[in-house]
C-alpha positions in Angstrom: -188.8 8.8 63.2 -191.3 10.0 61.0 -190.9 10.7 56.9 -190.4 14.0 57.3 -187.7 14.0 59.7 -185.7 11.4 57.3 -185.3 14.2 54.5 -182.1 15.0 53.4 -180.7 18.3 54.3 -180.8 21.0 51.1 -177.5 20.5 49.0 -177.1 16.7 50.4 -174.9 15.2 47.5 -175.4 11.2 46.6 -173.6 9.3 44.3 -174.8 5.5 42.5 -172.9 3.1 44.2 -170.8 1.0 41.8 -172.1 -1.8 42.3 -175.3 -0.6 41.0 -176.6 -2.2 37.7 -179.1 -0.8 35.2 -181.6 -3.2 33.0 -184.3 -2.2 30.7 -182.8 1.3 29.7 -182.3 2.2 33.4 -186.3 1.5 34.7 -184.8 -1.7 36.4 -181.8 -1.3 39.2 -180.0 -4.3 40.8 -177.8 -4.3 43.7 -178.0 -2.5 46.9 -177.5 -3.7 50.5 -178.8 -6.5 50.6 -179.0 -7.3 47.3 -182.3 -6.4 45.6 -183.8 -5.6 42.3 -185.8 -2.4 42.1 -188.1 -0.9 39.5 -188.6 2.8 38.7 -191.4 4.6 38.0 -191.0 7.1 34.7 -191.3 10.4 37.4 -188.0 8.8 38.8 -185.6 8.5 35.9 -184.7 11.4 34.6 -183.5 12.0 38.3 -181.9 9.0 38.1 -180.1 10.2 34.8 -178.5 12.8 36.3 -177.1 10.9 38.7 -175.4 8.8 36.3 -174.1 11.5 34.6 -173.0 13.5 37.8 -170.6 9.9 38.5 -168.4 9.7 41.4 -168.6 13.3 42.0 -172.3 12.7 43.1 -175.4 15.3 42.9 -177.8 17.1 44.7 -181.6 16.7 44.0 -183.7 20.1 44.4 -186.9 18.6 43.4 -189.1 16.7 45.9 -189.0 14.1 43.2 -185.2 14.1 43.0 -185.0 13.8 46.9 -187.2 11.3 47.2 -185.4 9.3 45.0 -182.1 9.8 46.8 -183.8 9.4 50.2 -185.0 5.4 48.5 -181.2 4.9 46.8 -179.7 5.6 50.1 -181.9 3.4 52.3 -181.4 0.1 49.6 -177.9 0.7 49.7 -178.3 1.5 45.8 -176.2 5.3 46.2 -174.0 6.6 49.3 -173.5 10.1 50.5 -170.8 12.1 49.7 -169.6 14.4 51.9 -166.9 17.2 52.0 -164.6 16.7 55.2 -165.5 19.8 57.5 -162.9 20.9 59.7 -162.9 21.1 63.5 -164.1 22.2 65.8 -166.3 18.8 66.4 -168.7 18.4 69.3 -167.4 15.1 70.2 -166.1 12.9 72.9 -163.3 10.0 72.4 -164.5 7.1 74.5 -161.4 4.8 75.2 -161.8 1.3 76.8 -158.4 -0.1 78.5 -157.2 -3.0 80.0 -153.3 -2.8 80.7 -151.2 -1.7 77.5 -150.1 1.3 79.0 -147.9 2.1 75.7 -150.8 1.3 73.3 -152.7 3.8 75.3 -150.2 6.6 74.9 -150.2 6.0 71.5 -153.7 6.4 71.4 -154.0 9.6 73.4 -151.6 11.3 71.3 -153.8 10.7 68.3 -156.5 11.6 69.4 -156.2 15.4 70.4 -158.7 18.5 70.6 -161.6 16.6 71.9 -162.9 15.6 75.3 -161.7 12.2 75.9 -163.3 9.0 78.9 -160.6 6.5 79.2 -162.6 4.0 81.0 -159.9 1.5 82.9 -161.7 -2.1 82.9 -160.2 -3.3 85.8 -156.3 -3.5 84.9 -154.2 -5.2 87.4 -152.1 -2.3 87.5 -154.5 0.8 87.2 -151.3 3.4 88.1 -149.4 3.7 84.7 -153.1 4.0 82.7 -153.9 6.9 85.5 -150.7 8.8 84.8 -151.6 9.1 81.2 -154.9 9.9 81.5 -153.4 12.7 83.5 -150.5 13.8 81.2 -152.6 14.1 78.0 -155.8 15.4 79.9 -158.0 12.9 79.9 -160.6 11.9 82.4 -160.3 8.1 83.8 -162.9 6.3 85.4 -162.1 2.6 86.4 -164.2 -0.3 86.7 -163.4 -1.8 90.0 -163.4 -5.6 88.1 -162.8 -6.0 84.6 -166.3 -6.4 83.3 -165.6 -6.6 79.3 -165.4 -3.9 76.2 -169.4 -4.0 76.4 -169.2 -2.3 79.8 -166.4 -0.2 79.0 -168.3 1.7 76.2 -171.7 1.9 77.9 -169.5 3.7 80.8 -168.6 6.2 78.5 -171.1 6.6 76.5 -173.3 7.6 79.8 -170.6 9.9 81.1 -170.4 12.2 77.8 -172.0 15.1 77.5 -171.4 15.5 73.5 -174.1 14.7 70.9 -171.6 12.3 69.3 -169.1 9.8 70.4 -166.2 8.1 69.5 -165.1 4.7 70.6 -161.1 4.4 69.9 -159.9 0.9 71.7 -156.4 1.3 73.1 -154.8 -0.2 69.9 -155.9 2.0 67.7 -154.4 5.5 66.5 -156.6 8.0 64.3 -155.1 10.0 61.5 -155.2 13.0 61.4 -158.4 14.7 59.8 -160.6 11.7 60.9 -163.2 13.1 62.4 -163.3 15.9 59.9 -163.9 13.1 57.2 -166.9 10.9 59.0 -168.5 13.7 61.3 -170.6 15.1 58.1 -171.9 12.1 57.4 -174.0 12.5 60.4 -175.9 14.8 58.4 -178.0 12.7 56.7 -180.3 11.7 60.0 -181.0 8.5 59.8 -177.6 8.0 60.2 -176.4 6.5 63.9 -173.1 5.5 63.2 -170.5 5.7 60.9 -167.0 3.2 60.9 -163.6 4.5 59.5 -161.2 2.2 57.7 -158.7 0.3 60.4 -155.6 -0.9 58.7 -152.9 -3.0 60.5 -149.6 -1.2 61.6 -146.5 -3.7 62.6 -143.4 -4.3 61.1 -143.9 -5.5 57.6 -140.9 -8.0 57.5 -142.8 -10.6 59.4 -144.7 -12.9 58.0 -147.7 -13.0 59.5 -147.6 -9.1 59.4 -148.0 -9.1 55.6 -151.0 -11.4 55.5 -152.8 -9.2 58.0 -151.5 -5.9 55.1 -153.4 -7.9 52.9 -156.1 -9.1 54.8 -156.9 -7.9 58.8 -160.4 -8.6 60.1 -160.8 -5.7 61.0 -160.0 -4.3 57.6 -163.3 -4.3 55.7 -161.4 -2.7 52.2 -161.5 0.6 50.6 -165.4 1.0 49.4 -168.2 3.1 51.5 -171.0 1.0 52.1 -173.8 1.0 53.9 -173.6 -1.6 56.8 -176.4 -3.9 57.5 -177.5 -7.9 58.1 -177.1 -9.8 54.5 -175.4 -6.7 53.3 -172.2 -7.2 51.2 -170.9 -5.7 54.4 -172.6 -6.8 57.0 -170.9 -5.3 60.0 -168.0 -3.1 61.2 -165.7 -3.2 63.8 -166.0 -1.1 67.0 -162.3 -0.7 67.1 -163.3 2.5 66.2 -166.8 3.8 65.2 -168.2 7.3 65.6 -172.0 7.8 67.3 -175.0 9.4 67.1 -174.9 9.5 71.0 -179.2 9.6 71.9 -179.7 6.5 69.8 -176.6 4.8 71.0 -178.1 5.4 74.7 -181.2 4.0 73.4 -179.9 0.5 72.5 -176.1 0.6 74.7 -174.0 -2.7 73.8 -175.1 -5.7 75.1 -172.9 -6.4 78.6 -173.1 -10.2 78.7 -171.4 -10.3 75.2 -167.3 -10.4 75.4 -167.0 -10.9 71.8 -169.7 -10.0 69.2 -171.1 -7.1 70.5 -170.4 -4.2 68.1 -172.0 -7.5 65.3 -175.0 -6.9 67.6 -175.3 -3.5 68.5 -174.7 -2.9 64.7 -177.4 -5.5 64.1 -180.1 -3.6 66.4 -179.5 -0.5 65.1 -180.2 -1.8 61.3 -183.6 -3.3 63.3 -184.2 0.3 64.0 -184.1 1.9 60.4 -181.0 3.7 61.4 -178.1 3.8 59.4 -174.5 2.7 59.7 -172.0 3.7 57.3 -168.1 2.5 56.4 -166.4 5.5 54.7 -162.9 4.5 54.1 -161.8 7.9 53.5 -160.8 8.0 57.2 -158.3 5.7 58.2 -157.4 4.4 61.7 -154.1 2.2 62.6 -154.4 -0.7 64.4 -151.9 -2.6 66.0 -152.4 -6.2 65.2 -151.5 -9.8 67.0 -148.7 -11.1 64.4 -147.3 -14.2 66.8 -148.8 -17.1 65.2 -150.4 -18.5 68.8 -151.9 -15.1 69.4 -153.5 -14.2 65.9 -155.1 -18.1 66.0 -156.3 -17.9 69.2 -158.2 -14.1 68.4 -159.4 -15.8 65.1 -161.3 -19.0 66.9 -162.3 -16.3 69.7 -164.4 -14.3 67.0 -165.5 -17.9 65.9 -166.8 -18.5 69.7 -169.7 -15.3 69.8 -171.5 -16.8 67.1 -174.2 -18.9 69.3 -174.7 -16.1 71.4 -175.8 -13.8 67.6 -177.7 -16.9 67.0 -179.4 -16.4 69.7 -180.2 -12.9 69.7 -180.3 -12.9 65.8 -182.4 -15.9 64.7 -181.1 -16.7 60.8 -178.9 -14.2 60.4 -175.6 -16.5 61.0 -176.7 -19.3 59.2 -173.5 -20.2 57.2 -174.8 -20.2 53.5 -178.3 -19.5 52.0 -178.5 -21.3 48.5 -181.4 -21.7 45.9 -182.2 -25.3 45.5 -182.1 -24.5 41.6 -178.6 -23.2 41.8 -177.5 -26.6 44.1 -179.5 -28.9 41.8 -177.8 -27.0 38.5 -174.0 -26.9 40.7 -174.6 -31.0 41.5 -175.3 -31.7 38.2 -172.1 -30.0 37.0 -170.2 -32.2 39.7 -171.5 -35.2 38.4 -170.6 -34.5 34.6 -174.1 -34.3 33.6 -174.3 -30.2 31.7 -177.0 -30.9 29.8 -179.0 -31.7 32.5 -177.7 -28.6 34.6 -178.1 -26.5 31.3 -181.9 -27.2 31.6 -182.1 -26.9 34.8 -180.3 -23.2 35.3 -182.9 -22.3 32.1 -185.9 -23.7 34.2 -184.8 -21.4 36.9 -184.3 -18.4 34.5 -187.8 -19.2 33.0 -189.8 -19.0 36.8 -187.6 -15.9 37.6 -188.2 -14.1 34.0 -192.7 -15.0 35.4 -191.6 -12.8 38.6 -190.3 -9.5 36.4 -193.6 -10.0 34.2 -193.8 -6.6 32.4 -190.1 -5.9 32.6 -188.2 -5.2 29.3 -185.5 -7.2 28.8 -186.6 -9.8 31.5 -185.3 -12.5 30.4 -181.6 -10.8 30.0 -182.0 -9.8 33.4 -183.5 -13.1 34.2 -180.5 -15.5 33.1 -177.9 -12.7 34.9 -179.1 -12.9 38.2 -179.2 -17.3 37.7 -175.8 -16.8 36.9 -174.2 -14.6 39.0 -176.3 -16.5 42.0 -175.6 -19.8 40.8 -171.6 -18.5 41.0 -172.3 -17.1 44.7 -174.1 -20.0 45.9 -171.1 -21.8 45.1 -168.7 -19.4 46.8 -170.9 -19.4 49.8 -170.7 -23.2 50.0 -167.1 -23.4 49.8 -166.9 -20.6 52.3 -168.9 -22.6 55.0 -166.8 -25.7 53.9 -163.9 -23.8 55.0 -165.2 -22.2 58.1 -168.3 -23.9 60.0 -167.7 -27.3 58.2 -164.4 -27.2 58.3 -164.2 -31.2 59.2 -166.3 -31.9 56.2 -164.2 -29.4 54.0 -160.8 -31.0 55.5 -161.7 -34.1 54.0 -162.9 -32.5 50.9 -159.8 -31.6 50.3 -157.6 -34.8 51.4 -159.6 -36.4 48.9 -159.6 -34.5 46.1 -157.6 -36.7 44.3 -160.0 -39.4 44.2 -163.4 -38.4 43.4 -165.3 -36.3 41.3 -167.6 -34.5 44.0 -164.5 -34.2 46.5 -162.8 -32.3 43.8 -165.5 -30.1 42.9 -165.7 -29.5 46.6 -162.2 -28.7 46.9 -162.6 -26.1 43.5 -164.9 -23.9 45.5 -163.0 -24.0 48.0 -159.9 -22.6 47.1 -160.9 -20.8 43.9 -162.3 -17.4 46.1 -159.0 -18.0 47.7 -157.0 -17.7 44.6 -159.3 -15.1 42.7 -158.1 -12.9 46.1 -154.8 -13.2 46.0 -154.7 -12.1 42.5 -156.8 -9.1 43.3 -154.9 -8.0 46.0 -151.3 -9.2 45.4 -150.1 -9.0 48.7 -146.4 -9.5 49.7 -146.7 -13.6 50.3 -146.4 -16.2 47.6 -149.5 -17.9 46.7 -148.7 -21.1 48.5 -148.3 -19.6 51.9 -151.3 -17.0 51.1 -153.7 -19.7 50.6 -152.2 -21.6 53.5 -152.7 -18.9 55.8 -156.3 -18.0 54.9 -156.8 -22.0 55.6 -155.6 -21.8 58.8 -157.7 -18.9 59.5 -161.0 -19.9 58.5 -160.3 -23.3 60.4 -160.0 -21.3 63.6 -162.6 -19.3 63.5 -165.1 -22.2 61.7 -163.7 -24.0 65.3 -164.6 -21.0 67.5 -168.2 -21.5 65.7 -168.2 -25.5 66.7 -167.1 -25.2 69.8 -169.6 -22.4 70.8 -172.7 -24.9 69.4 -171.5 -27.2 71.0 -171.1 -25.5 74.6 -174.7 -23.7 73.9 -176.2 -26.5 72.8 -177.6 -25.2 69.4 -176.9 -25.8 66.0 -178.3 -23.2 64.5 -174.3 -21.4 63.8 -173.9 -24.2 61.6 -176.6 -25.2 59.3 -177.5 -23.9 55.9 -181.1 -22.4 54.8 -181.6 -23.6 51.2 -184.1 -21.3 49.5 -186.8 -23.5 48.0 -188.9 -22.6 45.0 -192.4 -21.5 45.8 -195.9 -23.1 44.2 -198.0 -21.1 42.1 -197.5 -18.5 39.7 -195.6 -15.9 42.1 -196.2 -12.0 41.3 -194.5 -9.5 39.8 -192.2 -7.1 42.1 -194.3 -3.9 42.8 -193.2 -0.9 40.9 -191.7 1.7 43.0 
């Protein structure tokens, strides 16, 4: 796709995301997907004024300045689009894979209504009740002759429609109304390809496990639009449900060998391509989730189980945590009682850093920020992994946290994300049982993980990249 085919259409309205931060009176941006720090050239910023000004409400650049700018803030993951919905008609087809579930499948087709819909049968035992619905709600059913996985069961669709986009609604899920209305305008923009609704959890809310997945699903990825790539604060979406740009999606199709893990991977190629994929929460899907305690473990350690096979296809991009070995030295230090020592050392780091932004005002604000705030993420990350893909180092962590300084600092970053979530979502479970349940969670998935190095032979799911610092005086980011 070539520059001019990227530009935005006339009108195209952008807004800063909010997780974007301004240094040096606004030349200096930080955030953006994956995190970055970006430096604006003086043509740029009264541009970039307005759009601080304009807010949530977003604006629409008429200069070739102006667009240029948005075109760069929308490919960092710096600003998203914002997009009226557009009512129907929509030149769309509803792609449904099913295996059995005959009443999650009439649930389905009666949510989804106006548009040409595949229900693509992969190999049920009993193909007769998923036929007579298809029928009754006029869909068209093709069947697989042996159940050859969700992969399959989307590429069979995907081949058969004859629409410009495509939606892929699994048999569980149950579109509100207006969805397509909300995310087919998003499609606007074209280096878009695909574009993810919200999917919330729908089950009775009296059970227990049925308030933990209110609170937290994984397939619930929260209520901010972000732009969805590798080392992104979101770095994939669910194919539950996900709307197409059907020629690239034919282009790349989802990887048949895969049973789990392939919408991670097709989302993953697509980002390889310099196409877009966007999660606009606006457009909300239900889901109907697993809440007997056997079933939701075993789907959690079945996730954990694709990650060799993304390993594989992704080199790096699953390894479980990425620190600086400033912010591990400066965090060990702190373990061992020593803060003087970590106190020179976080200020050592801030001093190479503040070399890097060389001509930046205010560098050395900036500087001692992003230490911080990646000295506090490093740490998160670790006790993430040591919950999840060192789970038996992190389950003796914390049966000895009692006894020793490092096993307790361990244990602290482990369960402080843990808490810090609880109290920003307050969900309808104690904290006790809240923290309990995310344990058990991570420790099925992290086990999924193990047991899929260990049947592939690789370890590569479960050891950590530690960013080292680099010789020599390094240079100054490139003004864009």
């Amino acid at each position: 796709m070539s520059p001019e085919q990227h530009e935005l259409p006339p009108g195209f309205r952008v807004a800063l995301d909010r997780g974007t931060s301004f240094w040096s009176g606004g030349r200096v941006l930080t955030g953006g997907a994956p995190w970055k720090v970006v430096r604006l050239g003086a043509a740029a910023r009264p541009h970039l004024a307005e759009l601080r000004r304009a807010g949530e409400r977003g604006h629409a650049a008429t200069s070739p300045v102006g667009r240029a700018l948005a075109r760069r803030l929308l490919d960092h993951g710096l600003a998203h689009p914002v997009r009226p919905p557009r009512p129907g008609p929509h030149d769309v087809t509803v792609v449904v894979p099913a295996y059995g579930r005959a009443a999650e499948l009439a649930r389905c087709l009666a949510a989804v209504q106006d548009v040409p819909v595949i229900v693509v049968d992969d190999g049920s035992p009993d193909p007769e009740p998923l036929r007579r619905l298809a029928a009754a709600h006029g869909a068209r059913l093709v069947r697989h002759p042996r159940n050859r996985g969700p992969a399959a069961a989307r590429n069979t669709g995907l081949r058969l429609a004859g629409t410009p986009f495509v939606a892929f609604v699994d048999s569980d899920c149950r579109p509100e109304d207006g969805w397509l209305d909300v995310l087919l305008p998003y499609f606007d923009d074209p280096k878009v390809a695909a574009v993810a609704p919200r999917v919330v959890p729908d089950a009775d809310g009296s059970h227990l496990l049925a308030r933990y997945e209110a609170a937290r699903s994984a397939l619930d990825m929260g209520t901010r639009p972000a732009l969805v790539r590798p080392g992104a604060r979101l770095g994939f979406v669910p194919t539950a449900t996900l709307v197409v740009r059907a020629s690239t999606a034919r282009e790349l199709l989802f990887d048949e060998e895969m049973r789990l893990g392939e919408d991670v991977d097709f989302v993953w190629r697509l980002a390889d391509r310099d196409r877009h994929v966007r999660y606009q929460p606006e457009a909300r899907v239900a889901h109907t989730p697993r809440v007997t305690a056997a079933a939701w473990a075993r789907r959690r350690h079945e996730y954990g189980t694709s990650a060799s096979a993304l390993a594989e296809r992704h080199p790096g991009r699953l390894t479980p945590a990425r620190p600086s070995a400033w912010n591990l030295a400066t965090l060990a230090l702190l373990t061992y009682g020593r803060p003087r020592a970590a106190a020179a050392c976080a200020a050592t780091a801030t001093a190479l850093l503040a070399r890097r932004l060389a001509g930046t005002s205010g560098r050395w604000t900036l500087s001692a920020a992003i230490v911080g705030q990646g000295t506090v993420a490093d740490a998160a990350a670790v006790g993430h992994a040591l919950r999840r893909e060192w789970w038996p180092l992190g389950l003796v962590c914390l049966a000895a946290a009692g006894r020793g300084g490092a096993a307790r600092a361990a244990a602290g970053v482990m369960l402080a994300p843990i808490a810090l979530e609880w109290i920003r979502r307050r969900p309808d479970l104690d904290p006790v049982r809240y923290t309990a349940l995310r344990l058990v969670e991570d420790l099925a998935y992290g086990s999924g993980v193990t047991r899929s190095a260990w049947r592939h032979r690789s370890p590569a799911p479960l050891l950590p990249r530690v960013r080292l610092p680099l010789p020599g005086r390094p240079r100054a980011p490139r003004p864009r």
